[in-house]
C-alpha positions, 0 to 999 in steps of 0.5 A, a space after each residue: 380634169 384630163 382637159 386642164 391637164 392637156 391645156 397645162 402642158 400646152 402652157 408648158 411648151 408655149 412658155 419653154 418656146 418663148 425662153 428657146 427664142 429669147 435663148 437663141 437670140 442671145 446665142 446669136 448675138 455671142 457667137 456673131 460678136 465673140 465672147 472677150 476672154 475675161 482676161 484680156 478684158 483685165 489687160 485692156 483695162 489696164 492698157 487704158 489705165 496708162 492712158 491720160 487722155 482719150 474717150 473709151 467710154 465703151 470700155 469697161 468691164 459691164 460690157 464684152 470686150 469685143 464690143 469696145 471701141 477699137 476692138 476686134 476679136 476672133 469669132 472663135 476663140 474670143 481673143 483680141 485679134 486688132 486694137 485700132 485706136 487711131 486718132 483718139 486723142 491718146 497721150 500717156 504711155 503704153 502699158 506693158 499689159 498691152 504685150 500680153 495680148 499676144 494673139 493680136 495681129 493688127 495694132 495701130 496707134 498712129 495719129 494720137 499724142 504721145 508727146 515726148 514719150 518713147 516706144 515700149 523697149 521690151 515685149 515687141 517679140 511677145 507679139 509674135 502673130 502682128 502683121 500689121 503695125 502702124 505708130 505714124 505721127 503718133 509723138 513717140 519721140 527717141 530710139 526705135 527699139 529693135 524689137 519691132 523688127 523681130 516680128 517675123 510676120 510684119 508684112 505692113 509697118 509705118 514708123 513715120 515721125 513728124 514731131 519736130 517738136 520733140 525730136 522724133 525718132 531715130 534708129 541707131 543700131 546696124 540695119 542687120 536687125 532686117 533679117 528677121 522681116 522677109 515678109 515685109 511688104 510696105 515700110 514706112 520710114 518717113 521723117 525717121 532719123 537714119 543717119 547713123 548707119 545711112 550707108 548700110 540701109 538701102 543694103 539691107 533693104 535688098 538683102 532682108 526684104 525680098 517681098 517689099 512693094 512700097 517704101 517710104 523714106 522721106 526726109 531721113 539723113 540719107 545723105 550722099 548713101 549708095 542706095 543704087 541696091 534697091 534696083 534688086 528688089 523686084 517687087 518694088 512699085 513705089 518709092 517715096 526718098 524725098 529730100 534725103 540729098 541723095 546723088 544721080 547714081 541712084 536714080 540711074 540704076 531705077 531704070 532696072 525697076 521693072 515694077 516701079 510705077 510711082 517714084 517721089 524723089 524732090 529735094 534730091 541731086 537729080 540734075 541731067 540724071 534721066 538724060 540717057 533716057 526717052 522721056 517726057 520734057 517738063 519744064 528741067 526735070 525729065 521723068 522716065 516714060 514708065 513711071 506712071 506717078 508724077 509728084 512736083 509738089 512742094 518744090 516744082 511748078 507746072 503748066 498748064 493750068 492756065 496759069 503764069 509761073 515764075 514767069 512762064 505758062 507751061 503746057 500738058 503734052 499729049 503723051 501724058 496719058 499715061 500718067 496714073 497718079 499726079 500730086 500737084 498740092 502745096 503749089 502756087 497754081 493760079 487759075 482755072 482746073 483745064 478742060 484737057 485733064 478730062 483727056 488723061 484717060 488712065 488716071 487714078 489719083 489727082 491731087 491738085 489741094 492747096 493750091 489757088 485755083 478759081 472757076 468751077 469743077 470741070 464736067 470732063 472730070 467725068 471721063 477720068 472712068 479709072 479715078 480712085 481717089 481726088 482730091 481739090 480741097 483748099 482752093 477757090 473752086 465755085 458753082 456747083 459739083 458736077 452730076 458726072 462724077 456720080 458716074 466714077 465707078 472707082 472713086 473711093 476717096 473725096 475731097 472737095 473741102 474748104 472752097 466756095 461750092 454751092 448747090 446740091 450734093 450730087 445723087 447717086 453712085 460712089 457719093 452715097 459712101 461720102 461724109 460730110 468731111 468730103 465737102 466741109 468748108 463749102 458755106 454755099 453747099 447744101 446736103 440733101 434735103 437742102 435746109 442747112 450749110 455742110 458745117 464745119 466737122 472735127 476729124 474723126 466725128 463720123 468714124 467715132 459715131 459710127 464706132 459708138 453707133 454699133 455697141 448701141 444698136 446691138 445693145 436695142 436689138 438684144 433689149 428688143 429680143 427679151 421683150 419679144 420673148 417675154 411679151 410673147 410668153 406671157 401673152 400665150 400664158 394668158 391665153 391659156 390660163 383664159 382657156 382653162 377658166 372658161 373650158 373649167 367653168 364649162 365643165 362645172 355647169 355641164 355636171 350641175 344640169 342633170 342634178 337640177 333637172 
């Protein structure tokens, strides 16, 4: 009896260990996760509702709210911190419940079709722990609401419009709202209507914005504006003021950016405006010497590509090593990429796409050890991607899309951190086992299947748990259960062995 007694409790402890197990797992799995507030479930919900288009299968109530597309959610507290619905496909409206969620910290809406349809007016200063927002070319049409610029912890904000179509956006109200945005970082204007007030912006950039770094603005009525004022802004390091007609003046008081390293300014009034400084001759543009960003496309032409250009072939001059960006996309180059691009030792970004270059990718690409991000997409370039760019330690942006490359994907370095959408386009090009073409991708595929792929392994995981515990519990239970049978059987014949002897 005292045996049977013994191997109960054992059974007892066995079993109280497996639900232990299957309970810390789940206990892991939550507090890796974090628990989505039931409220705020509701709020996305509701979000979604306003919605009329878009795939966010992965929201709905069955599930943790932190696991949904798109959602991040403080470890802690379980509140919804970051909603990145980038390029889904959205359309509809914005819900005012999405205002509710007033721990977020990041929000980005940018790429989807809200086509015609205005920014939320009222609920932008609920938000009051954004820092980042990003509503770029996402269709919004009308006036931008001065609210957003209420949020005093923006460090990051992109507005830019490119919907023609509809109107785009605009900002109609006196620029003193900028007041409130000391913290702001990178400001992202491009395309946005600023005509009404153009000559009080650039003023109040410098005045209201002391930490700002990068700043685009882009095709927004400047015309003529004194923006001489930007020369104030210590911090600056990139300017983009493409086609916005502005005048010589601006570009003279540039030489007292001292941070500035990258400068976009095509379709402006630049005539002999860099005369009074040394500087590098190319073609009749000249580019002050400290400025490491050269960006011609769209409306300058270059040499030395081998190429002819308005009549003429043109040369890359030894001083260029210096140079840490160039965009030469949307051109008209012809010919072959040159081997003494391989010399521009200080290079981060090369950009040649869309252009009409033939022969192969260059070897001495290779050398460029500093090169973060190229780009050769939509060209003619053929013959196989050359093993040396395995060896950029830096490259964390790829394109070679839309050419006639064949061969092998190369092995090895940055390229095991490369999609498919790197080298789509490339009938002849083969990934690694070699047995089909890189196909053509929709954008998005790979960022959408990684985003559906994790619910679904946390889903297999915690499945794989409960059957751990339980096959775990009951095969011990069975076991004992065994034991019992046989010790108590034991137990019988050992007491009737003296009775029949």
């Amino acid at each position: 009896m005292e045996l049977f007694r013994i191997n109960s409790l054992i059974f007892l402890q066995l079993l109280l260990l497996s639900f232990c197990l299957v309970f810390e797992f789940f206990s892991i799995n939550c507090n890796a996760l974090g628990q989505c507030l039931l409220i705020e479930s509701s709020m996305l919900l509701q979000l979604k509702r306003g919605f009329t288009s878009g795939d966010l299968d992965t929201w709905n109530l069955s599930t943790n709210c932190c696991i949904w597309e798109g959602v991040t959610c403080d470890e802690t507290s379980g509140r919804v911190i970051g909603l990145n619905l980038r390029a889904q496909s959205i359309g509809g409206m914005i819900d005012p419940s999405l205002f509710n969620l007033t721990s977020l910290r990041t929000l980005d809406f940018s790429f989807n079709q809200f086509h015609g349809i205005s920014i939320p007016n009222y609920g932008w200063d609920r938000l009051a722990n954004l820092s980042s927002l990003k509503l770029s070319d996402a269709g919004f049409v009308g006036k931008i609401p001065v609210g957003i610029f209420r949020m005093m912890k923006l460090t990051f904000l992109d507005l830019s419009s490119f919907d023609d179509e509809f109107g785009g956006l605009s900002l109609t109200s006196k620029p003193i709202f900028l007041r409130n945005m000391s913290s702001l970082r990178d400001l992202y204007l491009d395309h946005v209507d600023l005509s009404s007030y153009h000559n009080e912006w650039c003023g109040a950039l410098s005045n209201f914005t002391p930490a700002l770094e990068v700043l685009r603005m882009s095709y927004c009525s400047l015309s003529r504006a004194t923006c001489s004022s930007l020369s104030m802004l210590p911090h600056l390091y990139s300017v983009d003021i493409t086609g916005n007609n502005l005048d010589s003046n601006l570009f003279y008081s540039f030489v007292n950016l001292t941070s500035l390293s990258s400068l976009f300014a095509p379709e402006n009034q630049l005539k002999e405006c860099f005369n009074n400084f040394k500087s590098m001759m190319i073609d009749e543009i000249d580019i002050v010497q400290d400025i490491t960003v050269l960006t011609l496309n769209r409306e300058y032409y270059l040499g030395f590509l081998t190429i002819m250009n308005k009549g003429q072939q043109m040369t890359i001059s030894k001083s260029w090593k210096i140079i840490m960006s160039i965009d030469f996309s949307n051109n008209l180059f012809e010919g072959e990429i040159p081997i003494t691009i391989g010399q521009l030792t200080s290079l981060q970004v090369l950009n040649i796409s869309h252009n009409y270059l033939t022969g192969t990718i260059i070897p001495q690409l290779g050398n460029l050890k500093q090169l973060e991000s190229l780009d050769l997409s939509m060209n003619s370039l053929s013959g196989k991607i050359p093993q040396e760019l395995a060896s950029l330690c830096f490259l964390e942006y790829l394109n070679l899309s839309y050419n006639k490359l064949v061969g092998n994907i190369p092995v090895g370095g940055q390229f095991s951190t490369f999609t498919n959408t790197s080298f789509e386009g490339n009938n002849g090009l083969c990934l690694l086992p070699c047995n089909k073409s890189v196909p053509r991708l929709k954008n998005n595929t790979t960022s959408l299947d990684l985003g559906n792929r994790a619910p679904k392994n946390r889903s297999y995981m915690i499945i794989l748990g409960i059957l751990f515990g339980v096959g775990f519990g009951g095969s011990m239970a069975i076991v004992v259960v065994f034991d019992v049978m046989c010790c108590d059987r034991s137990r019988r014949r050992g007491i009737r062995r003296p009775i029949d002897g």
